[in-house]
TORKOL-4160 file (C-alpha; in steps of 0.2 Angstrom, whole numbers, padded with zeros to 4 digits, m for minus):
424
<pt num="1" X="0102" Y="m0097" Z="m0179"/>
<pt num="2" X="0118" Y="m0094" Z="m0171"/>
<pt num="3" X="0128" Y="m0103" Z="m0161"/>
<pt num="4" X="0133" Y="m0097" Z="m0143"/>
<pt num="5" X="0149" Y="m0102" Z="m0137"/>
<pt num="6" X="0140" Y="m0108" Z="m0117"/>
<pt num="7" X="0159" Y="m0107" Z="m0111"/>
<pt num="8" X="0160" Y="m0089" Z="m0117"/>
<pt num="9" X="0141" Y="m0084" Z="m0110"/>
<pt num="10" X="0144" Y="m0092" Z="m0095"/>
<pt num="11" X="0161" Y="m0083" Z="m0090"/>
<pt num="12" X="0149" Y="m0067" Z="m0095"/>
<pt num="13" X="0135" Y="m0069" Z="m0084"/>
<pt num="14" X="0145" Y="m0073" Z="m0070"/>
<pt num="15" X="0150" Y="m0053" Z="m0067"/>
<pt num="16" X="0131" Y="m0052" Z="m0062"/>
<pt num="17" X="0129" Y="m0057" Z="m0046"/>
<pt num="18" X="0109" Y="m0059" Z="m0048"/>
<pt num="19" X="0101" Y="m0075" Z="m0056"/>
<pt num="20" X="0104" Y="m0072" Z="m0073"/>
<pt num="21" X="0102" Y="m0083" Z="m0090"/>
<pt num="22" X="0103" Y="m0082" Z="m0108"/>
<pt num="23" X="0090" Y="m0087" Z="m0120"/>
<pt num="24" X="0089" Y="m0092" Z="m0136"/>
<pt num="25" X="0076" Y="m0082" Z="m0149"/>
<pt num="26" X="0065" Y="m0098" Z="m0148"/>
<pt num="27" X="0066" Y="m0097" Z="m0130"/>
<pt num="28" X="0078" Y="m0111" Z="m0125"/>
<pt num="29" X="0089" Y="m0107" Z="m0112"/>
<pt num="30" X="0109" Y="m0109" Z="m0116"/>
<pt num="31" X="0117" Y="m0102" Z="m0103"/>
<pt num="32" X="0115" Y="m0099" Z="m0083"/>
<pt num="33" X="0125" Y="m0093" Z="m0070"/>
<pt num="34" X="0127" Y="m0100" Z="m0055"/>
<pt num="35" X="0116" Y="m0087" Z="m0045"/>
<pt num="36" X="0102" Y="m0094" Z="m0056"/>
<pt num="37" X="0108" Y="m0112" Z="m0054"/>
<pt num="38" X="0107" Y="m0111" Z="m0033"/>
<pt num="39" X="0092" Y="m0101" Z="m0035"/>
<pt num="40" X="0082" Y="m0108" Z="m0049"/>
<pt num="41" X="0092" Y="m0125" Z="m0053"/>
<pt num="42" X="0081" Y="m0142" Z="m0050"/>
<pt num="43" X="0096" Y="m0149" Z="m0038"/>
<pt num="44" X="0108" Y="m0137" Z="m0042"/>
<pt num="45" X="0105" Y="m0140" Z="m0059"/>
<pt num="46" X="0102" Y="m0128" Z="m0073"/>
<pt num="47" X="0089" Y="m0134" Z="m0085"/>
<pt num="48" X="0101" Y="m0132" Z="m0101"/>
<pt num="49" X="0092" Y="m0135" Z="m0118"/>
<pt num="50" X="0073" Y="m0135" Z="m0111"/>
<pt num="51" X="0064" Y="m0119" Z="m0115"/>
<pt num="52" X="0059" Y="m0103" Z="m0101"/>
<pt num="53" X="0040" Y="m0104" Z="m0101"/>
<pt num="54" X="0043" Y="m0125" Z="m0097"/>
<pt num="55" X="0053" Y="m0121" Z="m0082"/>
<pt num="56" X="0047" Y="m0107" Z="m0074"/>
<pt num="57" X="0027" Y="m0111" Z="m0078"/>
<pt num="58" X="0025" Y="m0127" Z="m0084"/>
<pt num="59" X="0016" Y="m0120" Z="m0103"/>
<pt num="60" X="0018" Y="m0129" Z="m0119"/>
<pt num="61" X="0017" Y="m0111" Z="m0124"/>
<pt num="62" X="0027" Y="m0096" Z="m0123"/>
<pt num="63" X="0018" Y="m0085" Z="m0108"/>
<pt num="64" X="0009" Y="m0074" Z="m0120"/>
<pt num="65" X="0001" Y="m0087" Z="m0127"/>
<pt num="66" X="m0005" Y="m0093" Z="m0112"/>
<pt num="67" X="m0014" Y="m0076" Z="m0103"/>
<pt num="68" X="0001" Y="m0070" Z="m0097"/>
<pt num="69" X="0014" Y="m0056" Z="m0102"/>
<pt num="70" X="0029" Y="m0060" Z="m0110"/>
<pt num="71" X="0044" Y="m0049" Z="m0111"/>
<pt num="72" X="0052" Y="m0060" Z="m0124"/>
<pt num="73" X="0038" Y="m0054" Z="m0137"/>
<pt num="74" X="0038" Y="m0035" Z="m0131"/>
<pt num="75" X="0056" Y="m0036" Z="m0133"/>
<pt num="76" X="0053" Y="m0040" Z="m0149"/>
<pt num="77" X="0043" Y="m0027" Z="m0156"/>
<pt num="78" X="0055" Y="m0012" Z="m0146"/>
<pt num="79" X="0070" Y="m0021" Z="m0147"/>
<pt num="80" X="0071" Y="m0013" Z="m0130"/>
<pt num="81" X="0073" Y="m0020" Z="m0113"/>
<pt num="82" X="0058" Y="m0025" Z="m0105"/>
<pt num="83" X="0053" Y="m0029" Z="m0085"/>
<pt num="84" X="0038" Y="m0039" Z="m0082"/>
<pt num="85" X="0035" Y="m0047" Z="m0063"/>
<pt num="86" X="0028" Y="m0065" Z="m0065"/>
<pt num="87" X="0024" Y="m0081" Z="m0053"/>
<pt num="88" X="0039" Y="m0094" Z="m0057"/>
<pt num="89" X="0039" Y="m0111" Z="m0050"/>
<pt num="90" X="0053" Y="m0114" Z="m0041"/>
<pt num="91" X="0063" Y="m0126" Z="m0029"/>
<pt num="92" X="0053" Y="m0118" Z="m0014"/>
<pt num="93" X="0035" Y="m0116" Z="m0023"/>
<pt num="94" X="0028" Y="m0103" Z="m0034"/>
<pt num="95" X="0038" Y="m0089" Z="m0031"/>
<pt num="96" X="0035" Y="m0067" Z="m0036"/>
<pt num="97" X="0052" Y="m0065" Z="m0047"/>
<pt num="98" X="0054" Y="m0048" Z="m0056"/>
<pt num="99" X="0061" Y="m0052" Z="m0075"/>
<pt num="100" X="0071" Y="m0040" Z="m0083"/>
<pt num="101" X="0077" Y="m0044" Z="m0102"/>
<pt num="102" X="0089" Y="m0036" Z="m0113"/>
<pt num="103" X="0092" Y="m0040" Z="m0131"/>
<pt num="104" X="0108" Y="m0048" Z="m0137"/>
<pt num="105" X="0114" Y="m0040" Z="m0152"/>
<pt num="106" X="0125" Y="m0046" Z="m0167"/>
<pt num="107" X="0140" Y="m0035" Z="m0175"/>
<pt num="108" X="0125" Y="m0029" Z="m0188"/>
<pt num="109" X="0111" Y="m0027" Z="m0174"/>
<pt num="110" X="0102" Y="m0042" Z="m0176"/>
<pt num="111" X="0092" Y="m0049" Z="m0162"/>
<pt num="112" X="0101" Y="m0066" Z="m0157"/>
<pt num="113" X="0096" Y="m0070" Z="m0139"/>
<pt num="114" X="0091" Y="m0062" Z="m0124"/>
<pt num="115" X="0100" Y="m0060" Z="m0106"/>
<pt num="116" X="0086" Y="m0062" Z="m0094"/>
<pt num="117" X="0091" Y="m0058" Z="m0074"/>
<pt num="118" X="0081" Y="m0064" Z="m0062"/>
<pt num="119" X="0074" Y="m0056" Z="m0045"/>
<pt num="120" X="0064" Y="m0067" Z="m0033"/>
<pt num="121" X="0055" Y="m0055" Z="m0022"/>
<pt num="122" X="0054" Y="m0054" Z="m0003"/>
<pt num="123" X="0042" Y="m0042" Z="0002"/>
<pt num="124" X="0025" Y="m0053" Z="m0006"/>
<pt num="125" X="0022" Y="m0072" Z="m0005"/>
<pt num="126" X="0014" Y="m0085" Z="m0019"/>
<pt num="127" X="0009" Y="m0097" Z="m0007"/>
<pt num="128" X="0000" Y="m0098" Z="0010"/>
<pt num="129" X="0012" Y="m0085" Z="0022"/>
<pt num="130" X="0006" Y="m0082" Z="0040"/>
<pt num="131" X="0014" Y="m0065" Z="0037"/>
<pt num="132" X="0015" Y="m0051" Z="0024"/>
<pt num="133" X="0006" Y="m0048" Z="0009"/>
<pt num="134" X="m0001" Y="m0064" Z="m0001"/>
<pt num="135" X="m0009" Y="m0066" Z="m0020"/>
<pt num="136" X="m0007" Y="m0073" Z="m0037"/>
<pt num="137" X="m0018" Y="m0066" Z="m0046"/>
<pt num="138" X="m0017" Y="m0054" Z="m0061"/>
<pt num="139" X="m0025" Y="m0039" Z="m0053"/>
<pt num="140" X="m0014" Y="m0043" Z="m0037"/>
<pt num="141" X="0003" Y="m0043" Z="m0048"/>
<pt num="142" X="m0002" Y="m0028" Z="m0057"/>
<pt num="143" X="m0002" Y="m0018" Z="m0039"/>
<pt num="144" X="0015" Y="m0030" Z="m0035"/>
<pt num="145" X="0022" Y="m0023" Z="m0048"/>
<pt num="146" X="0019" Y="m0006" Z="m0046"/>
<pt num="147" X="0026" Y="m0006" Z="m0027"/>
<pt num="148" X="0041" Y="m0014" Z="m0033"/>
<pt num="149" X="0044" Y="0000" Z="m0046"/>
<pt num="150" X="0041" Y="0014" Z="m0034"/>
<pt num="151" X="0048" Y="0006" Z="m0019"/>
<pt num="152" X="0067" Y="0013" Z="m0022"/>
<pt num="153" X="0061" Y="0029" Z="m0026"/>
<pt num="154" X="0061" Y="0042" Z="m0015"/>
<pt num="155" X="0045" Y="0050" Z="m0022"/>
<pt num="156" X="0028" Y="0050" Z="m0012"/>
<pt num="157" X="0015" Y="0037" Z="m0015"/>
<pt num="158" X="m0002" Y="0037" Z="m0014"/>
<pt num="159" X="m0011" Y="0019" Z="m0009"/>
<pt num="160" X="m0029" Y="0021" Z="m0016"/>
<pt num="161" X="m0042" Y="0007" Z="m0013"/>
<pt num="162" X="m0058" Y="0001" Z="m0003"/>
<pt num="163" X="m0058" Y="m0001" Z="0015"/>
<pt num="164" X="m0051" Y="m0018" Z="0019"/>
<pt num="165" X="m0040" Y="m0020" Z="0003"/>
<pt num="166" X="m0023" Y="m0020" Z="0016"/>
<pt num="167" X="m0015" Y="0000" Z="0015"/>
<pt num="168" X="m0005" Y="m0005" Z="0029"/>
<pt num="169" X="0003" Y="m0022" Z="0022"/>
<pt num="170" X="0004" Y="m0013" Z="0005"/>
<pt num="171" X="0013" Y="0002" Z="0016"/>
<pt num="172" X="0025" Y="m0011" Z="0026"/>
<pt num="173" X="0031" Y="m0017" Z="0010"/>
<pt num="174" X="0033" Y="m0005" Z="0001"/>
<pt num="175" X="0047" Y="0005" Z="0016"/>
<pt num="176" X="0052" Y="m0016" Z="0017"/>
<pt num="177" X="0059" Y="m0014" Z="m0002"/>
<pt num="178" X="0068" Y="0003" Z="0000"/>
<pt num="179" X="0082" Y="0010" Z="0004"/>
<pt num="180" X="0076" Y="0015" Z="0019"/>
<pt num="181" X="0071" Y="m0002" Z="0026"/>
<pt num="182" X="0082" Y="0000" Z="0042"/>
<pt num="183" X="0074" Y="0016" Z="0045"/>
<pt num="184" X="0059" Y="0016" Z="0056"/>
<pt num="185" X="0042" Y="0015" Z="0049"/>
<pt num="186" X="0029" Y="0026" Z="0058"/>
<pt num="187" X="0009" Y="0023" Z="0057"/>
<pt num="188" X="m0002" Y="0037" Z="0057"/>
<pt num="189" X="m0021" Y="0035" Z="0057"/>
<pt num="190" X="m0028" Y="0051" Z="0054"/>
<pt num="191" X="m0047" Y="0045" Z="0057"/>
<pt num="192" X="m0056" Y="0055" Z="0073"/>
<pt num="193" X="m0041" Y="0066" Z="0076"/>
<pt num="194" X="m0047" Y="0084" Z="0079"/>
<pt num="195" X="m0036" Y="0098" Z="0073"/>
<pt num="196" X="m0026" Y="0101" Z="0090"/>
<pt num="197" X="m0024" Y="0082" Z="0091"/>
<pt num="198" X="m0017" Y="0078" Z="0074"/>
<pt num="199" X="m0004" Y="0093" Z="0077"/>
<pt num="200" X="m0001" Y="0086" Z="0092"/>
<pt num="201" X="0001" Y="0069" Z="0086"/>
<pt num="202" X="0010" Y="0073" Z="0071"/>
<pt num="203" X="0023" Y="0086" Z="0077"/>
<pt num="204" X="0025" Y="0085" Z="0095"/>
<pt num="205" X="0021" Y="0098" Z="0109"/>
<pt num="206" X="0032" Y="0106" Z="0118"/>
<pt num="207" X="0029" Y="0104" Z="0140"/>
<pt num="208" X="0015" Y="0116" Z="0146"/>
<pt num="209" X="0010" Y="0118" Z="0126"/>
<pt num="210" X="m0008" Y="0116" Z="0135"/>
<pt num="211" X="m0017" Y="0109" Z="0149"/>
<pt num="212" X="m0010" Y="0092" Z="0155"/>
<pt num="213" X="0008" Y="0092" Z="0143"/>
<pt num="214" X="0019" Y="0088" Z="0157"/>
<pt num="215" X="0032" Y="0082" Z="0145"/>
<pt num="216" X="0042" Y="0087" Z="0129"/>
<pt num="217" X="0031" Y="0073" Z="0118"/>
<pt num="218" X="0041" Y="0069" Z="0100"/>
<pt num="219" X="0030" Y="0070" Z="0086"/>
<pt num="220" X="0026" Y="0056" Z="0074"/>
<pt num="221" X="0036" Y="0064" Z="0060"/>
<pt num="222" X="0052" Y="0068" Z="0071"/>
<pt num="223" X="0051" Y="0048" Z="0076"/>
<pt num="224" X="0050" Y="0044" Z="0059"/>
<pt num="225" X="0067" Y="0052" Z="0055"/>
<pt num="226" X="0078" Y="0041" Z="0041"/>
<pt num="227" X="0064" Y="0029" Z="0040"/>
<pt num="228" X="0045" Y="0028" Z="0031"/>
<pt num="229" X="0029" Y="0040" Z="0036"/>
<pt num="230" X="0015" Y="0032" Z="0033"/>
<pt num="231" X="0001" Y="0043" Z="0036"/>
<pt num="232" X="m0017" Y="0031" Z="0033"/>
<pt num="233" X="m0033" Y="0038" Z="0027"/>
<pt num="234" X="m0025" Y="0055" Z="0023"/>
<pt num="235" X="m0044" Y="0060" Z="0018"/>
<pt num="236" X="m0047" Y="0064" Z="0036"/>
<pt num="237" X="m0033" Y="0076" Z="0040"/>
<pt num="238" X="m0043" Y="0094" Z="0047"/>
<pt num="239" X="m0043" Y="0106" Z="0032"/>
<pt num="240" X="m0035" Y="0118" Z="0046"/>
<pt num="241" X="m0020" Y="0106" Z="0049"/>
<pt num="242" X="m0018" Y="0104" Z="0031"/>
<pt num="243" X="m0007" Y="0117" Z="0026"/>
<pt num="244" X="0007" Y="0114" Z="0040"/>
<pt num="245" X="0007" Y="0096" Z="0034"/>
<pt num="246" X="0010" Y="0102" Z="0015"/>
<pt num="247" X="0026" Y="0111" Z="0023"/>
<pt num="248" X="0031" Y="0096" Z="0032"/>
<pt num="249" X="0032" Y="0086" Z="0016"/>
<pt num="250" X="0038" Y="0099" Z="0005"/>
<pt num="251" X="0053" Y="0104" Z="0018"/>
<pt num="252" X="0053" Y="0092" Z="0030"/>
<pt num="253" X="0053" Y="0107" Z="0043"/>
<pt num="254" X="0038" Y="0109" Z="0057"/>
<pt num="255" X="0035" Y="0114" Z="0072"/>
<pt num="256" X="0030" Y="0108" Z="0090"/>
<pt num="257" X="0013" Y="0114" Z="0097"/>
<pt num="258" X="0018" Y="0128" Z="0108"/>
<pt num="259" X="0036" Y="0127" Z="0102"/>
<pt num="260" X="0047" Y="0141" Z="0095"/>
<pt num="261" X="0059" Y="0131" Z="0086"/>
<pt num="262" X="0058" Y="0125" Z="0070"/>
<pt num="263" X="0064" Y="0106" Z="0067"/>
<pt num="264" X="0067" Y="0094" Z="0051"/>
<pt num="265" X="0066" Y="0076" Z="0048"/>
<pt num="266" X="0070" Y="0068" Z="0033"/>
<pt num="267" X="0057" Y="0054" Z="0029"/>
<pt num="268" X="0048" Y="0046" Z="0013"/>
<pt num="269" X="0031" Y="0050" Z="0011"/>
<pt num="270" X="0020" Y="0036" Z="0009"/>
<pt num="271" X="m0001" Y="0040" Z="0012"/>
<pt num="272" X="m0017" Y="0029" Z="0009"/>
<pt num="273" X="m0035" Y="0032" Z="0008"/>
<pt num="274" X="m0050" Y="0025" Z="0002"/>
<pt num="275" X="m0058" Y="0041" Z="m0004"/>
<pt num="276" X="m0059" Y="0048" Z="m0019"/>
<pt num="277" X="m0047" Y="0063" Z="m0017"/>
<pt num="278" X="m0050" Y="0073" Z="m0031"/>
<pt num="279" X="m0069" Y="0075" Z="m0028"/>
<pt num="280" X="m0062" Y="0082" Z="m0013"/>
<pt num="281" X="m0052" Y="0094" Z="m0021"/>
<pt num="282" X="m0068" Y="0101" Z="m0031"/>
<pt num="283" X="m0077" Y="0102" Z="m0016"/>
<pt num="284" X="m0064" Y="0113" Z="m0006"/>
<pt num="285" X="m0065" Y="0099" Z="0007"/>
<pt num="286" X="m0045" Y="0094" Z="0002"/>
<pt num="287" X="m0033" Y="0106" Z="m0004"/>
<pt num="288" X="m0027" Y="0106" Z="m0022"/>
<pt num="289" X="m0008" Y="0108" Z="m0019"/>
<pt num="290" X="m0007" Y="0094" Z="m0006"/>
<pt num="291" X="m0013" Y="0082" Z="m0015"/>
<pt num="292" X="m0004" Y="0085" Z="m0031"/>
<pt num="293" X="0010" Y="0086" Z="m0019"/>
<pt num="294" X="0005" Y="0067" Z="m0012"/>
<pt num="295" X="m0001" Y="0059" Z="m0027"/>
<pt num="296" X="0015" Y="0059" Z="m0037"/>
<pt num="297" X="0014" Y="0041" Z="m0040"/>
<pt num="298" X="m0002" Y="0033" Z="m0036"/>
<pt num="299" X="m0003" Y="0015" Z="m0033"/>
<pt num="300" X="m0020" Y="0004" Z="m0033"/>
<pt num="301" X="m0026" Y="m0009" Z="m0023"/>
<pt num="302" X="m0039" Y="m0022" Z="m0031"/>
<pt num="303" X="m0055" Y="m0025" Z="m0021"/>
<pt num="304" X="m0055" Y="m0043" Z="m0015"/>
<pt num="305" X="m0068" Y="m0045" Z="m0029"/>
<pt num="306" X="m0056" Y="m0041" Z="m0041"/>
<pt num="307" X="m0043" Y="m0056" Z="m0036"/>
<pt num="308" X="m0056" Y="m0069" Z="m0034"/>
<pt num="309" X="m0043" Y="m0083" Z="m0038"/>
<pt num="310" X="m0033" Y="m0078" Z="m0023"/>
<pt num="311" X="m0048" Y="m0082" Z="m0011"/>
<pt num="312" X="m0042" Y="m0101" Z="m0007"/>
<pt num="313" X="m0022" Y="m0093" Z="m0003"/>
<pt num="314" X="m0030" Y="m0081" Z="0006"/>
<pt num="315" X="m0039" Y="m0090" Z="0019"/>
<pt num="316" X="m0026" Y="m0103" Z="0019"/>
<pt num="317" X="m0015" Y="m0091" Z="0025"/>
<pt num="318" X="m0027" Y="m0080" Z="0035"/>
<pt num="319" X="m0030" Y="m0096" Z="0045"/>
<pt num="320" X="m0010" Y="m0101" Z="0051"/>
<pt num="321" X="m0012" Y="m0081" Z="0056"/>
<pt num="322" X="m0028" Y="m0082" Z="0067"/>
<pt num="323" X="m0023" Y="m0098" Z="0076"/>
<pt num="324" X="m0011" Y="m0109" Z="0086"/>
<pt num="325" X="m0016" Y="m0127" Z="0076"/>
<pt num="326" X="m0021" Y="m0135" Z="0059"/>
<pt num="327" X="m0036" Y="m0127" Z="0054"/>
<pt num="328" X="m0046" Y="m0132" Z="0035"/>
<pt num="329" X="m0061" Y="m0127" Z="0025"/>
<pt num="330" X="m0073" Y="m0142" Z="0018"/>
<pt num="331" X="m0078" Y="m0141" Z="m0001"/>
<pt num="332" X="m0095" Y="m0133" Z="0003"/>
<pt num="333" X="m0087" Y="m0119" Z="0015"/>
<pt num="334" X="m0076" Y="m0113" Z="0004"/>
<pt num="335" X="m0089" Y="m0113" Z="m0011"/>
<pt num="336" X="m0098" Y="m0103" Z="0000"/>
<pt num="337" X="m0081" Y="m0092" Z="0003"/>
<pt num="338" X="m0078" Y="m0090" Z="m0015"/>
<pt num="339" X="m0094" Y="m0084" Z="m0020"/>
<pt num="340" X="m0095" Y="m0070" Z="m0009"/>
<pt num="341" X="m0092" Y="m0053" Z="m0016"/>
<pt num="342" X="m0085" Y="m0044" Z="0000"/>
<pt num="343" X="m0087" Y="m0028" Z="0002"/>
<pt num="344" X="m0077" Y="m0026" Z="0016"/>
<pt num="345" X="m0063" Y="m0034" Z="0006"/>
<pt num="346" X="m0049" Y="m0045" Z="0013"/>
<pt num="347" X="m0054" Y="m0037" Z="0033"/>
<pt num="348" X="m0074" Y="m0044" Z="0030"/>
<pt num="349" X="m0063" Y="m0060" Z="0027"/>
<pt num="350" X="m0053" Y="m0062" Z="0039"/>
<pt num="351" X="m0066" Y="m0058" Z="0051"/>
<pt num="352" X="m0077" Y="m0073" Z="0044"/>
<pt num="353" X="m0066" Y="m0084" Z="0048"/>
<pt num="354" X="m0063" Y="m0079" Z="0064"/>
<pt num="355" X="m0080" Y="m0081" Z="0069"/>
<pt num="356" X="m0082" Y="m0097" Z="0058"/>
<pt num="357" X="m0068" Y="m0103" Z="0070"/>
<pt num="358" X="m0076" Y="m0099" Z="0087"/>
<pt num="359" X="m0091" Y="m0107" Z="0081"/>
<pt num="360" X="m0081" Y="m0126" Z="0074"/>
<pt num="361" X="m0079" Y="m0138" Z="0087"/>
<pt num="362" X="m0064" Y="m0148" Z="0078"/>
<pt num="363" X="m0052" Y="m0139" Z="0067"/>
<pt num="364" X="m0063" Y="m0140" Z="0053"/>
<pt num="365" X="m0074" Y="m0125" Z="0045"/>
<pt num="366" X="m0092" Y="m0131" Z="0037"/>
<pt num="367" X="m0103" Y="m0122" Z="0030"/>
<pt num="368" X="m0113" Y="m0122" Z="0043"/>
<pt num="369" X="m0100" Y="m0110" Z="0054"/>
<pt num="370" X="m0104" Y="m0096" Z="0041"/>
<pt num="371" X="m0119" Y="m0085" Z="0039"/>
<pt num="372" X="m0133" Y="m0091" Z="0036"/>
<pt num="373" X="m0141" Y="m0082" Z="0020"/>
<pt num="374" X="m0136" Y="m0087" Z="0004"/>
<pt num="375" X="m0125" Y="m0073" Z="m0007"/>
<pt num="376" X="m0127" Y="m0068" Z="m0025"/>
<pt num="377" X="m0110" Y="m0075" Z="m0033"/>
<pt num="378" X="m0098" Y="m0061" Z="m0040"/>
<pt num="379" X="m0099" Y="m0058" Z="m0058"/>
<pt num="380" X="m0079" Y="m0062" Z="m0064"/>
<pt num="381" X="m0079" Y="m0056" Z="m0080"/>
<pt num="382" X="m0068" Y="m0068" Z="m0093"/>
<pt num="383" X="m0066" Y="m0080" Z="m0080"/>
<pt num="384" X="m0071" Y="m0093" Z="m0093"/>
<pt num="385" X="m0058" Y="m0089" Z="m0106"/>
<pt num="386" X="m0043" Y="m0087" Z="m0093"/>
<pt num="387" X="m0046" Y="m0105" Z="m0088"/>
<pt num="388" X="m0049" Y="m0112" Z="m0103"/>
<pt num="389" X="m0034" Y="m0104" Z="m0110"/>
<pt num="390" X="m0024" Y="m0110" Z="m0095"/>
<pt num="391" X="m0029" Y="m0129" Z="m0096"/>
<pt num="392" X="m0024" Y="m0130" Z="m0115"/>
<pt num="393" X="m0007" Y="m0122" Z="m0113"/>
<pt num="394" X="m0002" Y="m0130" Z="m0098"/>
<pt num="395" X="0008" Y="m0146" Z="m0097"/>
<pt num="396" X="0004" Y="m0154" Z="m0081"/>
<pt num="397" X="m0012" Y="m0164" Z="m0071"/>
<pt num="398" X="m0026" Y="m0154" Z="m0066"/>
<pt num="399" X="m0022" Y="m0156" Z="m0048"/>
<pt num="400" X="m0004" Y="m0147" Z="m0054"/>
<pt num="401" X="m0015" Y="m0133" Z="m0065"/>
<pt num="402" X="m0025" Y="m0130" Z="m0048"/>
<pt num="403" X="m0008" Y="m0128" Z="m0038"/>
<pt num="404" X="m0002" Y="m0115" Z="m0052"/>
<pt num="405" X="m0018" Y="m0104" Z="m0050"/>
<pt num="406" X="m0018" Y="m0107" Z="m0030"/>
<pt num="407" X="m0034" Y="m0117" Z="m0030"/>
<pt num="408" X="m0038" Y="m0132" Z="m0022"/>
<pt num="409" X="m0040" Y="m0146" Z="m0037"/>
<pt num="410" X="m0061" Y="m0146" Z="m0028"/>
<pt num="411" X="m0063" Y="m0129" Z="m0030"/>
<pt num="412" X="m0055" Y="m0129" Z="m0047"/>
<pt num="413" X="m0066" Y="m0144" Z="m0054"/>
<pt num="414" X="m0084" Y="m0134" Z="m0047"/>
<pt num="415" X="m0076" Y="m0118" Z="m0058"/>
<pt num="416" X="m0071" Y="m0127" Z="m0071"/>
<pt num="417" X="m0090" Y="m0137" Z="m0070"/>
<pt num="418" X="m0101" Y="m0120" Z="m0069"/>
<pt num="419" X="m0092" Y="m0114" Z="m0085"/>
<pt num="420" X="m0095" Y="m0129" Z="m0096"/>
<pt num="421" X="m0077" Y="m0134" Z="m0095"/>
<pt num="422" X="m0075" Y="m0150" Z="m0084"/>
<pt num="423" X="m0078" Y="m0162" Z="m0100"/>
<pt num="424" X="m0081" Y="m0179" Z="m0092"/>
């Protein structure tokens, strides 16, 4: 193995502005800058000697070995860089960091060590938030991961998901991350809009356009000039209005209703519906050239059933949003929470809660303050083997497991007890 001159690699990494770190190829970190030492560092400190996945995750094991991706072992096999968006323990809490590693080479192109640079991200949260996106689960990251790739790209983007999944948050974050963040961003909702109302909406109307335009009105997509158009449930839009806004995205030109002027307006493009688009198409219900001309990079939501682990972050969080004091769920309640399979998704949530809150009398949500009937639990397919690959690779109590998945230690043991995996 050989032997890094830390004076040398430290004098390196400190052109990178960015937390950045070298490692080892037995994953032992040997050098840091001091972007990752303010950031990253236990008191300032970086954690020289001790290996990534110890610092960052609390494993015994690399994070392949543990259920997770690790860019170390893609890197590997490419001898490429790689990007890979994880949940690193930090200072502040678990925190979303985006990873990108590059190789480090010897004089005959050997693999010696790696130069990680690290990215914490602000636009989504790994702990209870009262704003903004929230989730640690895989299906969650994957989605994550994909708005962070897209979001300094200029290309449309297409949210697709269930009703309820969060378009709109998804939406905010992604204009949040652009370059385009101190642009406006601009909310369309295209459900119940008749033709002449979405033109009107969307483009403005000239004064006198028709009965009762008394005023120049700007359109949407003027106002959203240098900034984000989010157009939401784009699967509503008139087929007869259609064809101007394919013009509007192509050229960024329109028209007010009863206007004879053509104006522009430079904007990203960002639409969401929940469905399914291409049916549409083969019906003649959506035209073909629009939505290839909206789909150019296609990001999916999870159903909430799909990031069951995130159920007791989410209601953590969904409860310092809905209410002015200290609010908790009792062991009971939120096995009733997490065993529902909610098809209306995170909005079926929150509104659960609100009405678990009107009907609790002291800051505290029982089980009797939801509905009545019992539910069918949702199936979560290799639930078992994820936990039961967790709890042998990770180096820490169970109470610190449960904070690394974002459960409560309760709700953890009754998995952990239904699977066969409690012990004693």
């Amino acid at each position: 193995m050989p032997t890094f001159d830390p004076l040398a690699l430290n004098a390196y990494l400190e052109h990178d502005p960015q937390p950045t770190i070298v490692l080892d190829t037995d994953y032992r970190i040997v050098a840091a800058n001091r972007a990752y030492q303010r950031q990253f560092g236990q008191h300032g400190q970086a954690p020289l000697g001790q290996k990534c996945h110890q610092v960052s995750h609390g494993y015994t094991v690399p994070c392949d070995r543990a259920g997770e991706h690790c860019p170390m072992r893609k890197a590997r096999e490419t001898g490429l860089p790689e990007r890979v968006l994880h949940v690193h323990h930090t200072p502040r809490g678990p925190e979303h960091v985006d990873v990108e590693l590059r190789p480090l080479l010897d004089p005959a192109g050997a693999v010696i060590g790696y130069v990680e640079r690290l990215r914490s991200l602000a636009v989504a949260a790994a702990q209870p938030s009262e704003h903004g996106l929230v989730g640690r689960a895989p299906a969650f990251q994957r989605a994550l991961a994909d708005l962070e790739r897209a979001a300094p790209a200029q290309i449309p983007v297409l949210l697709q998901g269930e009703s309820g999944t969060g378009k709109e948050l998804f939406a905010r974050a992604l204009h949040a991350a652009s370059p385009r963040a101190n642009g406006p961003l601009v909310v369309v909702d295209c459900t119940g809009l008749s033709e002449t109302l979405f033109e009107s909406e969307l483009f403005g109307h000239e004064k006198g356009a028709f009965t009762g335009a008394a005023t120049r009105k700007t359109g949407l997509a003027e106002a959203a000039h240098g900034g984000t158009l989010f157009l939401d449930e784009i699967g509503e839009v008139p087929l007869g209005t259609q064809a101007k806004l394919l013009r509007l995205i192509e050229s960024g030109s329109f028209r007010p209703v009863g206007g004879l002027r053509t104006l522009h307006a430079d904007f990203r493009l960002v639409a969401a519906t929940h469905k399914p688009l291409h049916e549409m198409v083969a019906a003649g219900t959506f035209r073909q050239d629009l939505y290839y001309r909206i789909n150019a990079f296609t990001l999916h939501l999870p159903a909430l059933r799909e990031r069951s682990e995130d159920l007791p972050l989410l209601v953590d969080s969904l409860l310092r949003r809905g209410s002015s004091g200290p609010w908790r769920v009792d062991p009971q309640a939120m096995a009733w929470l997490c065993d529902y399979h909610y098809p209306g998704n995170i909005r079926e949530l929150r509104n659960l809660l609100e009405r678990a809150q009107l009907l609790a009398s002291d800051g505290v949500i029982r089980r009797r303050d939801l509905p009545l009937h019992e539910l069918v639990p949702a199936p979560r397919p290799h639930e078992r083997d994820r936990l039961a690959q967790a709890m042998a690779s990770f180096n820490g109590s169970r109470k610190a497991l449960a904070e690394h998945l974002g459960l409560s230690e309760r709700t953890l043991y009754r998995r952990l007890k239904a699977l066969g995996l409690a012990g004693d």
